[in-house]
C-alpha positions as CSV (number, residue, x, y, z in Angstrom):
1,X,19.0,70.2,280.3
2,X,19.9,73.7,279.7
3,X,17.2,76.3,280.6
4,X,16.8,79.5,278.7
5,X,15.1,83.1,279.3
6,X,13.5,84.4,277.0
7,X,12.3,88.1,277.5
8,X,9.6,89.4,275.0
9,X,11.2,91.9,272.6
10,X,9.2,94.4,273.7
11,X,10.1,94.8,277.6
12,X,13.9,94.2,276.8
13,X,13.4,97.5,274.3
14,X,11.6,99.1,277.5
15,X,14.6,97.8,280.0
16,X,17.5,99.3,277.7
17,X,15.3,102.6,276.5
18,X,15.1,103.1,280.6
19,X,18.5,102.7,281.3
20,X,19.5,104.8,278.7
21,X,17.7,107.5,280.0
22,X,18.9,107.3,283.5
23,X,22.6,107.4,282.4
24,X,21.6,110.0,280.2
25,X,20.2,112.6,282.7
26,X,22.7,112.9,285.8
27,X,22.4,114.9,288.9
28,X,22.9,119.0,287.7
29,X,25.5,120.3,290.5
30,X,25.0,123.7,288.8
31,X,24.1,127.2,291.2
32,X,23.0,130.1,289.4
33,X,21.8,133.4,290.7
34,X,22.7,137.1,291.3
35,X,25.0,139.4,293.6
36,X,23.9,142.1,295.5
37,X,25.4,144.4,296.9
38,X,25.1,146.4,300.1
39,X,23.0,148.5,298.5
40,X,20.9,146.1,296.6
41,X,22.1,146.9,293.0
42,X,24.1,144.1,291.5
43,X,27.5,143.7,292.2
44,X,30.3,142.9,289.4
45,X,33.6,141.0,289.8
46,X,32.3,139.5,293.5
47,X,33.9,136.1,294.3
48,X,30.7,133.7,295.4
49,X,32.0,130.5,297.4
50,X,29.7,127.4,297.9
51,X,30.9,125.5,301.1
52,X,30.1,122.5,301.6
53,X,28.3,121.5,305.1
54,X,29.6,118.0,305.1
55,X,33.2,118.0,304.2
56,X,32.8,118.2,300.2
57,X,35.1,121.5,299.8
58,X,34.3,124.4,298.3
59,X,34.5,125.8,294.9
60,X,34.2,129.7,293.9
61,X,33.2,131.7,290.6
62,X,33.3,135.3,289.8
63,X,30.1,137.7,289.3
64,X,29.6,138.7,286.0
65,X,29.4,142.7,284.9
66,X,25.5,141.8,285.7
67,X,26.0,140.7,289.0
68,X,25.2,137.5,287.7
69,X,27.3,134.2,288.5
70,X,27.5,130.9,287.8
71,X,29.1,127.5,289.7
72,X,29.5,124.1,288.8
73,X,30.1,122.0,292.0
74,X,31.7,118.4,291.7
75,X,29.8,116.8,294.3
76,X,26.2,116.4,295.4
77,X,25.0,118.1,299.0
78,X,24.5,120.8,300.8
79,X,26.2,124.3,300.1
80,X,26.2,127.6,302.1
81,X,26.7,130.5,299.8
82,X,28.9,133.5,300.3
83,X,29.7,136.5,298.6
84,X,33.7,137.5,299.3
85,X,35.4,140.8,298.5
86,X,38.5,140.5,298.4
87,X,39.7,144.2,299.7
88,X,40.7,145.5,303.3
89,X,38.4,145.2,306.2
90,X,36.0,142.9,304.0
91,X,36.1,139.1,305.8
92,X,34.6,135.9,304.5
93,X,31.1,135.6,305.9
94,X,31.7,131.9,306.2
95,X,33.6,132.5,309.2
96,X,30.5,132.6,311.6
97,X,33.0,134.8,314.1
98,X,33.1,137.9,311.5
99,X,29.6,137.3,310.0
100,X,27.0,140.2,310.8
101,X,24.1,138.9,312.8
102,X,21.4,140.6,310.7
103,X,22.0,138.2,307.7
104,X,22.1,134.4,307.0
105,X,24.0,132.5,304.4
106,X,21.6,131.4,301.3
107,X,21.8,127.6,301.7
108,X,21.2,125.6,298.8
109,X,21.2,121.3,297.9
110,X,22.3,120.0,294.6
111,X,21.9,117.2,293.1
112,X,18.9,117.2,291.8
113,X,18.2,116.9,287.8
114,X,18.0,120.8,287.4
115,X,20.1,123.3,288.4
116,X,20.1,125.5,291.3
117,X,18.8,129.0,290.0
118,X,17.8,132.3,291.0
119,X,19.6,132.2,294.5
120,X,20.7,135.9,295.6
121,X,23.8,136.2,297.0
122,X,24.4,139.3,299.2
123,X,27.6,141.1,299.8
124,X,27.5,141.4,303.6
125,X,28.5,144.5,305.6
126,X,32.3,145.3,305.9
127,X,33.9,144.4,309.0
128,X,35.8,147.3,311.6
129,X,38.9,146.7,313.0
130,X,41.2,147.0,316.2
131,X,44.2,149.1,315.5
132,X,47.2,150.5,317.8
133,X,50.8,149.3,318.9
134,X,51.9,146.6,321.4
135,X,54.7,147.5,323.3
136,X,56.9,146.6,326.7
137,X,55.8,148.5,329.7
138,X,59.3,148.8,331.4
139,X,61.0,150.1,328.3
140,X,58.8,151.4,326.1
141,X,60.1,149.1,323.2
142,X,57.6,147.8,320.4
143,X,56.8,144.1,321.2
144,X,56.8,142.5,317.4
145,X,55.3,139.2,318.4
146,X,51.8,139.3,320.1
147,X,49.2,137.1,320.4
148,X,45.7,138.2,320.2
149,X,42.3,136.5,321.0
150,X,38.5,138.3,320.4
151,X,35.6,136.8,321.7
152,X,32.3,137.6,321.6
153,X,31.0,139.9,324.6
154,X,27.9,138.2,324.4
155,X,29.2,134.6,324.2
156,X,32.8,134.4,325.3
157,X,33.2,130.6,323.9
158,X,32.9,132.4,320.4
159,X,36.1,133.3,319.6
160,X,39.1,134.5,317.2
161,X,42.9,134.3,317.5
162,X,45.3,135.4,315.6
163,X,49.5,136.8,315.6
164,X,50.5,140.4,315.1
165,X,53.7,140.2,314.1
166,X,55.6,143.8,313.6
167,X,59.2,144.9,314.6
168,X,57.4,148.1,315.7
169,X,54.4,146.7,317.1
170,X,52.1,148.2,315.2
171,X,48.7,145.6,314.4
172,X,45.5,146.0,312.9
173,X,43.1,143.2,313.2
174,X,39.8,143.0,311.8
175,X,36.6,143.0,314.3
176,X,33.6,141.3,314.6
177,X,29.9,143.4,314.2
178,X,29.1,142.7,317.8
179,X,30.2,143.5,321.1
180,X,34.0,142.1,321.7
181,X,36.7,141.8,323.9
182,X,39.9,141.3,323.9
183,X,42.9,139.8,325.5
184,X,46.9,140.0,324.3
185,X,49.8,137.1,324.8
186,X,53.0,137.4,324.2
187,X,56.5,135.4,325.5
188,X,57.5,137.2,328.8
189,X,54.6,139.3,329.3
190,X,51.0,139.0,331.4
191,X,48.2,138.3,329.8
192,X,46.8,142.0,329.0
193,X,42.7,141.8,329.2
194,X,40.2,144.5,327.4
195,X,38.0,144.0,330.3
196,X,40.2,145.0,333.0
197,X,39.2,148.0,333.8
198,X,37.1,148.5,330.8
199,X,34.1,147.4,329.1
200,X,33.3,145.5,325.7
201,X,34.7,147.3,322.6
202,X,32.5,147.9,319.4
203,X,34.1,148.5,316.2
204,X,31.2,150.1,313.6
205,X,31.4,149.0,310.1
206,X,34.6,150.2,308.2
207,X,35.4,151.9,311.3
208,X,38.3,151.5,313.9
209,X,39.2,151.5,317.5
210,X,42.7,152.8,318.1
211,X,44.1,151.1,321.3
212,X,47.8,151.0,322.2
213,X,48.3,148.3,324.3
214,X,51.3,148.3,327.4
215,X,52.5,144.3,328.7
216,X,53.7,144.3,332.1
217,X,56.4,141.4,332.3
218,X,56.5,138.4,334.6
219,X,58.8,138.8,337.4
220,X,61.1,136.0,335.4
221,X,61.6,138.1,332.9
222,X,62.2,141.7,334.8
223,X,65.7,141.7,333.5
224,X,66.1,140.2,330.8
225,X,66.6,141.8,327.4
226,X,63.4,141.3,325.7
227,X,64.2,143.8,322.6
228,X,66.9,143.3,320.1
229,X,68.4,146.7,320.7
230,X,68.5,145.3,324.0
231,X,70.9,142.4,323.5
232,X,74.5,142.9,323.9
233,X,77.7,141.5,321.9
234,X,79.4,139.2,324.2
235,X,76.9,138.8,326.6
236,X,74.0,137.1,324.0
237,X,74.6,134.9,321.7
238,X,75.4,135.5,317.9
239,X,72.3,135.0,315.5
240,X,72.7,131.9,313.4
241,X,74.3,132.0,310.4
242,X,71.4,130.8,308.0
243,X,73.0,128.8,304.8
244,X,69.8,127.4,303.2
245,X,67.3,128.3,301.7
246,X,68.1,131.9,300.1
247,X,65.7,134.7,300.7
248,X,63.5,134.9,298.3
249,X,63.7,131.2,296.8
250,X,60.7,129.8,295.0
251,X,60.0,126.3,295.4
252,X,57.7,124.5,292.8
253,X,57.1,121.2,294.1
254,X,54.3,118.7,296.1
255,X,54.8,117.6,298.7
256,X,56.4,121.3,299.4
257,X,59.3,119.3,301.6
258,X,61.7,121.8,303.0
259,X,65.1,121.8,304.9
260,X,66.1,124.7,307.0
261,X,70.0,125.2,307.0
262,X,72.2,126.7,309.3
263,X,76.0,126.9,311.4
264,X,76.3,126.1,314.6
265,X,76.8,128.6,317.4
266,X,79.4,128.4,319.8
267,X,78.2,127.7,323.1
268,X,74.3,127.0,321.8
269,X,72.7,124.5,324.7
270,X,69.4,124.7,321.7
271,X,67.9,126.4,318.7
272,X,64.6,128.0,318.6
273,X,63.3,127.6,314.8
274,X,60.1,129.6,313.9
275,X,58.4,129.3,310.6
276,X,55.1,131.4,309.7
277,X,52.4,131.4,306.5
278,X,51.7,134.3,305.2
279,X,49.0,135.5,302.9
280,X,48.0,134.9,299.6
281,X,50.3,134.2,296.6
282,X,52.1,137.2,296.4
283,X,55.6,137.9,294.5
284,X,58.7,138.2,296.0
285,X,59.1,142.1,295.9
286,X,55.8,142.3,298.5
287,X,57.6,139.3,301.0
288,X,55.3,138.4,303.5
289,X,52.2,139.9,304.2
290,X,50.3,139.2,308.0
291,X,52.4,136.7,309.2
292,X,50.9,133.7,311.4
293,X,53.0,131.3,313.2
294,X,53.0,127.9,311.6
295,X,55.4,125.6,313.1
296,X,58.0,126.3,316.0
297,X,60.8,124.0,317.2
298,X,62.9,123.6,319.1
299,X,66.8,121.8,318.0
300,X,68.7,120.6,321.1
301,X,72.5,121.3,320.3
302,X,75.2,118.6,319.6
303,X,79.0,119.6,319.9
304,X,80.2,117.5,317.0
305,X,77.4,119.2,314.5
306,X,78.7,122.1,312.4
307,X,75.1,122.2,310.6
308,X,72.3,122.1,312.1
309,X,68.8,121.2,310.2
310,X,65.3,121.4,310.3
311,X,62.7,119.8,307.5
312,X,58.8,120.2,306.9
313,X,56.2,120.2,304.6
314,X,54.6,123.3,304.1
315,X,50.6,123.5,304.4
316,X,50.1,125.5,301.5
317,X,50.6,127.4,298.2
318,X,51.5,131.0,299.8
319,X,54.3,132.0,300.9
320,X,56.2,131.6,304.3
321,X,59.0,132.4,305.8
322,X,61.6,131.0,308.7
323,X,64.4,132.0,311.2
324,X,66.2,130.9,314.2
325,X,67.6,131.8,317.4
326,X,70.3,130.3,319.5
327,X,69.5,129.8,323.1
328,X,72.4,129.4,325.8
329,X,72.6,127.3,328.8
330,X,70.4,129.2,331.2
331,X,68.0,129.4,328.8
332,X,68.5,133.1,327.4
333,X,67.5,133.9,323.7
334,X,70.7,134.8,321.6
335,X,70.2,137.5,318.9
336,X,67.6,136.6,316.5
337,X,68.5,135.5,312.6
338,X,67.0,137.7,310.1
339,X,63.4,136.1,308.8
340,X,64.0,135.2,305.0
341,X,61.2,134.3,302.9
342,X,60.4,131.3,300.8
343,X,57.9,131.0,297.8
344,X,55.6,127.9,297.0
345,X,53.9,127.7,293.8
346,X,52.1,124.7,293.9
């Protein structure tokens, strides 16, 4: 016997009429609101982020000439909300390191069946910066590769690092709005400290602290050439021919995979291959802007290679650039390659 359910007409109108509805009204993932600026009027052409606080990514929209702004998230959660400027001394707020202490990140949850409205959005505070030139205290000579790390005076496990890469030396790096030290690494050199012999350094908003900064080398180091104008014909190594990729080449592809070409050198024990990111998606007539090191490597050298190789994937869209140094048998850096820059657009 076959047994059949029957459901009144009535309540299966009710059952589909309610499931209608649900699939009809979804969670609204929209944020709405306003931009202030710092002081108070509303701020046009302001890039507002929402972060999300559990791994959901971010997504950004533009102020309007109202100050107004509008963003449509693709998933449900929780969101900080910060408003960026994208000009000199101006760093994300999200960065709790560079974020002024006076003001706290509008936090919003979507998901609900309206829209998140009305939320204000302040532009925070510009940051300063510390500004000056890093150079070698036996000669004098700019050091173009130097590590820096900022930490909070007030909590020294709050910290910042970052390269300054210049062949004079030079570095500007921007500052948090509290109390700050500061300590300086580079290959060959002691660790320089801020707070040797000094206090914590303040940098105002907008403002800068000028401070040229003298590495003593280690004892390992006392004669060797450390400088390029240093490096002698004959006695260092030649720089590596590169023969791949050109300066300048744009690569549009994903994954970005990239091979690093170049010649042997005669009497090589290794290679020292450096590749950095730089900023932002710039063309090629502006190269690369605050270089960071990315990847370093290093090539052991094999007397029946004429070419030597290195490949990668690149972590972004941006540009980035690469060069290599030959490094003889007792362990002495060769003359350096020139850095050539590569392009990825997607």
């Amino acid at each position: 016997m076959k047994l059949q359910l029957r459901i009144p007409t009535l309540m299966f109108s009710l059952i589909v009429t309610c499931a209608a509805g649900l699939a009809q009204t979804p969670a609204n993932n929209t944020v709405t609101g306003t931009v202030l600026d710092e002081k108070g009027q509303k701020a046009p052409r302001i890039l507002v982020c929402a972060y999300g606080l559990l791994n959901v990514g971010s997504t950004c929209g533009v102020s309007g000439q109202d100050g107004s702004f509008a963003i449509r998230l693709r998933s449900t959660g929780s969101y900080l909300l910060a408003a960026e400027k994208r000009a000199p001394d101006y760093v994300s707020p999200f960065r709790p390191f560079f974020r002024h202490p006076s003001f706290a990140l509008p936090e919003v949850n979507v998901g609900g069946k309206e829209a998140v409205s009305d939320v204000i959005v302040r532009l925070l505070p510009k940051n300063g910066f510390l500004a000056g030139k890093v150079v070698d205290g036996s000669t004098g000579l700019p050091v173009d590769n130097a590590r820096f790390q900022l930490c909070h005076f007030a909590n020294l496990r709050v910290c910042h690092s970052t390269d300054a890469k210049s062949a004079d030396g030079t570095f500007r790096i921007a500052a948090p709005h509290v109390s700050f030290i500061a300590e300086v690494d580079a290959k060959g050199y002691e660790l320089w400290s801020s707070s040797d012999g000094g206090g914590p350094m303040t940098a105002s908003s907008g403002e800068g602290i000028e401070r040229n900064i003298v590495l003593k080398r280690k004892p390992a180091f006392a004669d060797r050439a450390m400088h390029e104008s240093e490096k002698r014909e004959g006695i260092h190594l030649a720089a590596p021919f590169q023969t791949g990729p050109e300066d300048g080449t744009k690569f549009d592809i994903f994954p970005r995979s990239t091979r690093l070409e170049w010649n042997a050198v005669p009497e090589a024990l290794s290679y020292f291959v450096e590749v950095d990111m730089c900023s932002g998606q710039q063309p090629v007539s502006k190269g690369c802007v605050n270089p960071q090191t990315w990847r370093v490597s290093s090539i052991p050298a094999n007397t029946d290679t004429a070419v030597y190789s290195f490949e990668y994937n690149f972590v972004g869209a941006q540009p980035g650039r690469w060069r290599v140094t030959a490094i003889d048998a007792n362990g002495i850096d060769g003359f350096k390659s020139p850095w050539r820059t590569i392009f990825y657009t997607r």
